[in-house]
C-alpha positions, -999 to +999 in steps of 0.1 A: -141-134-073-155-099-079-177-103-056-152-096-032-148-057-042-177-055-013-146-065+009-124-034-006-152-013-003-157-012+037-126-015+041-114+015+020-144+037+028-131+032+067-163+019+077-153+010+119-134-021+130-155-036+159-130-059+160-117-080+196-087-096+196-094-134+212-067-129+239-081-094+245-054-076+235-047-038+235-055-022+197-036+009+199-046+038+174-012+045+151-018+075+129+008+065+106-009+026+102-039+046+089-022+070+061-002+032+046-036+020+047-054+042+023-022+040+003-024+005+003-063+005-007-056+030-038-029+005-054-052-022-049-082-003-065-059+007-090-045-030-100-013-026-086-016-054-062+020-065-052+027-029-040-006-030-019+009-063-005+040-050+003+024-024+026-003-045+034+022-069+052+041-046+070+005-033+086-007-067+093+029-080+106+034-046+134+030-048+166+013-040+190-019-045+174-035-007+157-066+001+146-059-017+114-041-047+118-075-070+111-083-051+079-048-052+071-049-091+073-085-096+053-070-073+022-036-091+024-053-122+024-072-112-011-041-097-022-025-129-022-057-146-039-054-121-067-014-129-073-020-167-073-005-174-035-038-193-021-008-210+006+003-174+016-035-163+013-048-196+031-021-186+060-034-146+066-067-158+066-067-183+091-041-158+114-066-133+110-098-157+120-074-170+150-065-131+161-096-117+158-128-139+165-152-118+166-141-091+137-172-082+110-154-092+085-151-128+095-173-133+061-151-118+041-120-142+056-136-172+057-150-166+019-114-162+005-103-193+025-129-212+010-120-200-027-089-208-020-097-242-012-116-248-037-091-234-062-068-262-045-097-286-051-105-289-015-144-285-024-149-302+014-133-279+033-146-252+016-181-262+019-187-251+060-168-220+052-191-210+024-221-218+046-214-200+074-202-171+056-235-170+037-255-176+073-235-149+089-231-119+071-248-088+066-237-082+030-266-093+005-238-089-023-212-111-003-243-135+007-255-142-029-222-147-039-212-172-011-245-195-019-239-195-054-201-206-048-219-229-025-242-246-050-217-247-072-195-273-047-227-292-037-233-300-070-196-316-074-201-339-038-213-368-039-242-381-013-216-398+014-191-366+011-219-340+018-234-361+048-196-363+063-191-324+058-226-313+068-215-333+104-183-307+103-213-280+108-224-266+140-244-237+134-281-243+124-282-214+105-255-227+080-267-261+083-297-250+066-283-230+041-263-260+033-298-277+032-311-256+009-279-255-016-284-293-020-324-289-028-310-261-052-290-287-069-318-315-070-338-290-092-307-283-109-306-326-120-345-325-125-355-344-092-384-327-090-398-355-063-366-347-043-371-311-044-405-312-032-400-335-002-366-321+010-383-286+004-416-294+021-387-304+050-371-278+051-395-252+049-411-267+077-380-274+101-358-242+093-363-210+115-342-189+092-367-166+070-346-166+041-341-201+040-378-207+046-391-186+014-364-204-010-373-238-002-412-224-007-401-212-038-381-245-048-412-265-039-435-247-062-411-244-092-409-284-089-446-287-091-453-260-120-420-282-139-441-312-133-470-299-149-451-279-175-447-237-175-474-224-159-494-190-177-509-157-169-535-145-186-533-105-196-565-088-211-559-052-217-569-023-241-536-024-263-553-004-288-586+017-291-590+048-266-576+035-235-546+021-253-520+041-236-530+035-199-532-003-209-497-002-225-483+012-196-504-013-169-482-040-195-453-023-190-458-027-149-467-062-155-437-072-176-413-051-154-426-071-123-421-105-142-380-090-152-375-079-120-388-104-093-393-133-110-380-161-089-347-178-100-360-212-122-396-204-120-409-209-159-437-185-161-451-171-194-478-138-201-503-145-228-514-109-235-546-103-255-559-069-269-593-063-256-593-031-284-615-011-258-641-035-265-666-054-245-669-076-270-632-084-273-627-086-237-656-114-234-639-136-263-604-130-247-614-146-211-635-169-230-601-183-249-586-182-215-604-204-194-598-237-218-556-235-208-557-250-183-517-236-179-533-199-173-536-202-138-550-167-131-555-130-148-550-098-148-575-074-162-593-053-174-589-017-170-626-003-169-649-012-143-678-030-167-654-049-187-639-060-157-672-075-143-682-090-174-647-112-178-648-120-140-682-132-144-667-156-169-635-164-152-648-169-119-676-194-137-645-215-143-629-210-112-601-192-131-588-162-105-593-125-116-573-095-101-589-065-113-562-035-113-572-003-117-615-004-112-626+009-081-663+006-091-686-013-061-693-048-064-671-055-090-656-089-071-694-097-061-698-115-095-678-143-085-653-159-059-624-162-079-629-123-086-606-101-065-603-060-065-570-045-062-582-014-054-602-001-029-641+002-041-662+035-037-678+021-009-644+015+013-627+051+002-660+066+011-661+047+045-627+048+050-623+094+043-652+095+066-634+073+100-603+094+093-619+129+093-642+112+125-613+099+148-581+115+137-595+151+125-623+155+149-652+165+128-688+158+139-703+178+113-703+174+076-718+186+042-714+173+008-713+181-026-709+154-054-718+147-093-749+132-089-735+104-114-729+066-102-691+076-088-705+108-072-741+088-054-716+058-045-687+072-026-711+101-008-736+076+003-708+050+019-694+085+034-724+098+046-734+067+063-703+060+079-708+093+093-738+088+109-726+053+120-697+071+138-725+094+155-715+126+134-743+152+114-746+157+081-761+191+078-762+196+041-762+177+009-763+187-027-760+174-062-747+191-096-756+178-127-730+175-160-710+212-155-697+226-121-692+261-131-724+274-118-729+262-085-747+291-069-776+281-059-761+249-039-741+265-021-765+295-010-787+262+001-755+249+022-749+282+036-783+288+048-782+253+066-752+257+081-760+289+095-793+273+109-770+241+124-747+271+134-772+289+150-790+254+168-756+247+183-752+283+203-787+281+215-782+248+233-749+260+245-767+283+259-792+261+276-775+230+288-812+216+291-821+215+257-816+181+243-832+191+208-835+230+199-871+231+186-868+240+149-893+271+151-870+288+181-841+281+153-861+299+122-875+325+145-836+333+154-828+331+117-856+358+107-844+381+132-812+382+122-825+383+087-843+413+095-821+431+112-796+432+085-821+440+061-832+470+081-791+481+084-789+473+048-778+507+026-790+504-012-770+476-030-762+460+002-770+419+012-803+418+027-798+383+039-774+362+053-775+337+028-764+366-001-737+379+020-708+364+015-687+386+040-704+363+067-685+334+071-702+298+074-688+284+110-717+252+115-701+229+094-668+211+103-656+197+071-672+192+036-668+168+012-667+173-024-660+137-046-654+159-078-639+150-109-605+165-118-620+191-146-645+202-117-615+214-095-613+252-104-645+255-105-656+238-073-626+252-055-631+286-061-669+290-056-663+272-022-641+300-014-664+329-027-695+318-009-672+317+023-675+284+039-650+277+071-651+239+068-621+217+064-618+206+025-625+170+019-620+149-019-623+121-035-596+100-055-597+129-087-582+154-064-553+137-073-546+158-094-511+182-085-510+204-113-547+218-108-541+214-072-511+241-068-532+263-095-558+262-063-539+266-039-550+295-018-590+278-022-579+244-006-547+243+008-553+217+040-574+195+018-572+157+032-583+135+005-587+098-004-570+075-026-563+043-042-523+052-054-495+074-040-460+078-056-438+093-027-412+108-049-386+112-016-390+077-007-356+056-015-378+026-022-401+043-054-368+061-069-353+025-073-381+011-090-387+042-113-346+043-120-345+006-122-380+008-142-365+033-166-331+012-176-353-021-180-388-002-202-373+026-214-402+048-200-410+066-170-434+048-145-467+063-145-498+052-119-508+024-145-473+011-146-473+010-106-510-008-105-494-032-134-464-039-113-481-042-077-506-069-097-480-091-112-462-093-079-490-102-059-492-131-083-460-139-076-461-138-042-488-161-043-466-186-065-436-179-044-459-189-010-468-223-032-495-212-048-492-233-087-532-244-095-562-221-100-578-231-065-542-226-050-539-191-066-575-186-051-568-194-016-532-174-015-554-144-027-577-141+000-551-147+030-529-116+019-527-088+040-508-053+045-488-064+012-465-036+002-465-023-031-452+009-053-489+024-047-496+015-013-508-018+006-530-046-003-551-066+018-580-092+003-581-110+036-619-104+061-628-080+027-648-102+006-620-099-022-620-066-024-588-044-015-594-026+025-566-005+023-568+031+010-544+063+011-553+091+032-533+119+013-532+161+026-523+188+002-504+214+023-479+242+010-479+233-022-473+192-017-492+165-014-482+140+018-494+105+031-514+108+062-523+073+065 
């Protein structure tokens, strides 16, 4: 019965009455009624229970009705529980659900009438009571404990008693809880035939959500039992150079599985060490294609060793989710092959729409490591742009080190003072559809000239050199640079004095080197595939709740470890208990929630759509979209 503190709780804390007597009588506010009621609370809280009910009766016996006269009754009615008196606590519940029909706490009452019952071994009348306490209230605590006092009864009626009570219900809501208590119990005796068809039932027929998932859930447990405990395969670098991120991805993994397991589902991880290998990697997926109990995978961490094993996998129609690679084409190797994060391709795409329709850019320059990562997300931005109808005015490359990047951006200067310059002449002439380049370069000379010939010894004699000038042709530039590039990219972009709006790539992730910045790119909208909101009520329970289960803080790898393992379970929750099965759940999700942000495979070819559009501004880093 300690479930019922929730009970003490509200009613203690003062939490209002919204109570209406059934003969509409006048509740009258006694100032007195409220000082014996906190007195009364605090000897309950405190064990001394027959003083509390001594007080408690006097409140609940006075008349006319005060402000807390049903509380009053609901606490008395658990104070007699607790001393043994179910008659005296069977009579001050059922005055209290005759007084006041439509209280909130008509849970609460009709819970401790129905332990009471079934402490007097009246497991029938109980039954209804449990149900609709479990159908009605807003406490998850209360409602977990009903249902499991509920299965509890179930399982002690026989067929002929339970049709009988289940009559004695009038609410649909409770008639299906009641519903789904009995299929509990079936799995409970090992019908598994019965589970599936009464779940299959009731899944269909029920319009409570709740209801609906469990008997999902109860349906595919059944099936996985028939076939024996179903597997996922794990292949991660537990040791080699990448061994700590692959620990920690584990550590999501296995804190998903503790977590939000469903209740009875038999599910096991076979983990294998791919050592940072290639090699190991390939003979690990190899192993796991023969069980045919490993119903999907998770792994790898690196982008080529996670094509290589979804080649395999998908060859034997074994799913892959990929966790952490956002390298392109990575699920084009097979069907069963599915991304978790967004590819190059989609952030690129995905940066360039935001700064198009939400910033209002129309004209662009770039400047990327002209590497795979650098080439892959600039060309899906850069395209996208054009798509959208913007400009690019200026691209440039930097090979291996970003400290010198003077002569790129002297190029991007000079043609964004020529786009600059194009753009005032044909606001000057509203007939010009296309300024003719040679009017643009004549314009630049001259202006060229001019400063040369104002120029006193030492001075700029271009515009290009004089950095006092600022850039105003280009709207916002894009720089997908690695993390070590920051500083360097950062403040060169600021020297060579460039008024566009900062734009970055996934490594600008980076807070540390971000706040050391600050003053060079304070504004900067970037793009990502994770975001831990630190104020958000949701990530500090799972990293306090991840903390007292792992004994570790949550990193990003953690997060993409956990958000995997409960997309699997989602899947197997929905139903989902063969490799095809797994398959086709996979590719209908969309907008799924997760620690990092959302998830959707479904009209993406496998491949995650959904990206973070994050701003670093005063010193923080914010979700955009």
């Amino acid at each position: 019965m300690s479930r019922l503190r929730a009970v003490v709780l509200v009613l203690v804390l003062g939490l209002g009455l919204a109570v209406q007597a059934e003969a509409q009588a006048r509740i009258e506010y006694v100032p007195s009624a409220e000082t014996q009621f906190q007195q009364a609370g605090q000897l309950f809280k405190s064990g001394q229970i027959d003083q509390a009910a001594q007080i408690l009766n006097q409140l609940a016996a006075a008349r006319p009705l005060h402000q807390r006269s049903s509380a009053a009754l609901v606490l008395l009615a658990k104070a007699y529980y607790r001393l043994g008196r179910c008659q005296d606590a069977v009579q001050t519940a059922q005055t209290f659900l005759k007084t006041f029909p439509q209280s909130r706490y008509l849970p609460y009452a009709r819970y401790i009438l129905a332990a009471c019952y079934a402490k007097q071994g009246r497991a029938r009348d109980a039954v209804p009571l449990l149900a609709e306490t479990v159908a009605t209230t807003r406490d998850s605590a209360l409602q977990r404990a009903a249902f499991r006092a509920l299965v509890v009864l179930v399982s002690r009626l026989d067929r002929s008693t339970l049709h009988r009570v289940s009559r004695r219900i009038r609410d649909d809501r409770a008639a299906s809880y009641l519903e789904l208590a009995e299929v509990e119990v079936a799995l409970q005796r090992g019908a598994l035939s019965e589970v599936i068809r009464r779940g299959q039932d009731l899944a269909g027929s029920t319009d409570v959500k709740a209801v609906r998932k469990r008997a999902k859930e109860l349906v595919s447990i059944a099936r996985q039992l028939q076939r024996g405990n179903l597997r996922i395969g794990v292949i991660l670098p537990l040791s080699g150079y990448y061994a700590e991120q692959g620990k920690s991805l584990l550590r999501g993994i296995e804190f998903a599985l503790k977590r939000n397991k469903p209740e009875g589902l038999q599910l096991d991880l076979v983990v294998r060490d791919s050592e940072s290998s290639l090699l190991r990697a390939i003979q690990a997926a190899q192993d796991m294609t023969v069980d045919d109990r490993i119903i999907g995978v998770i792994g790898e961490l690196e982008g080529d060793k996670s094509i290589a094993i979804g080649a395999i996998t998908s060859s034997h129609h074994l799913p892959l989710l990929v966790p952490a690679s956002s390298l392109t084409g990575v699920a084009s190797v097979g069907e069963y092959v599915f991304q978790m994060n967004a590819d190059l391709e989609r952030r690129g795409q995905a940066l360039a729409e935001y700064a198009y329709n939400e910033l209002g850019h129309r004209t662009y320059a770039t400047l990327a490591p002209a590497d795979e990562y650098g080439r892959q997300i600039t060309d899906a931005f850069t395209e996208r742009v054009d798509e959208l109808g913007g400009s690019i005015v200026a691209q440039a490359w930097y090979y291996e080190s970003a400290q010198d990047l003077s002569r790129q951006f002297k190029m991007i200067r000079k043609l964004g003072f020529l786009r600059f310059i194009a753009d005032t002449l044909k606001a000057a002439d509203s007939t010009l559809v296309v300024v003719p380049k040679e009017k643009v370069e004549a314009v630049w000379k001259a202006l060229n000239d001019t400063l040369k010939a104002n120029a006193k010894p030492g001075d700029p004699t271009n515009l290009v050199d004089d950095e006092d000038v600022p850039v105003l042709g280009i709207d916002a530039m894009f720089f997908p640079v690695y993390t070590e590039d920051i500083p360097y990219v950062a403040s060169q972009y600021a020297f060579y004095n460039i008024r566009a709006h900062p734009l970055g790539g996934s490594y600008w992730y980076a807070p540390e080197e971000l706040r050391k910045n600050k003053r060079y790119v304070d504004g900067l909208v970037f793009v990502s595939d994770w975001f831990l909101d630190e104020t958000d009520p949701v990530f500090l329970k799972f990293r306090d709740d991840f903390r007292l289960l792992m004994h570790a803080n949550p990193d990003r790898w953690a997060a993409y470890g956990y958000d995997a393992m409960n997309l699997l379970l989602k899947a197997i929750r929905e139903g989902a208990s063969t490799r095809e099965e797994l398959k086709d759940s996979l590719e209908q999700m969309e907008h799924v929630q997760g620690i990092r942000g959302e998830t959707t495979f479904k009209g993406s070819h496998r491949v995650n759509s959904e990206v973070n559009i994050l701003q670093f501004v005063g010193g923080k880093i914010t979700r955009l979209k």
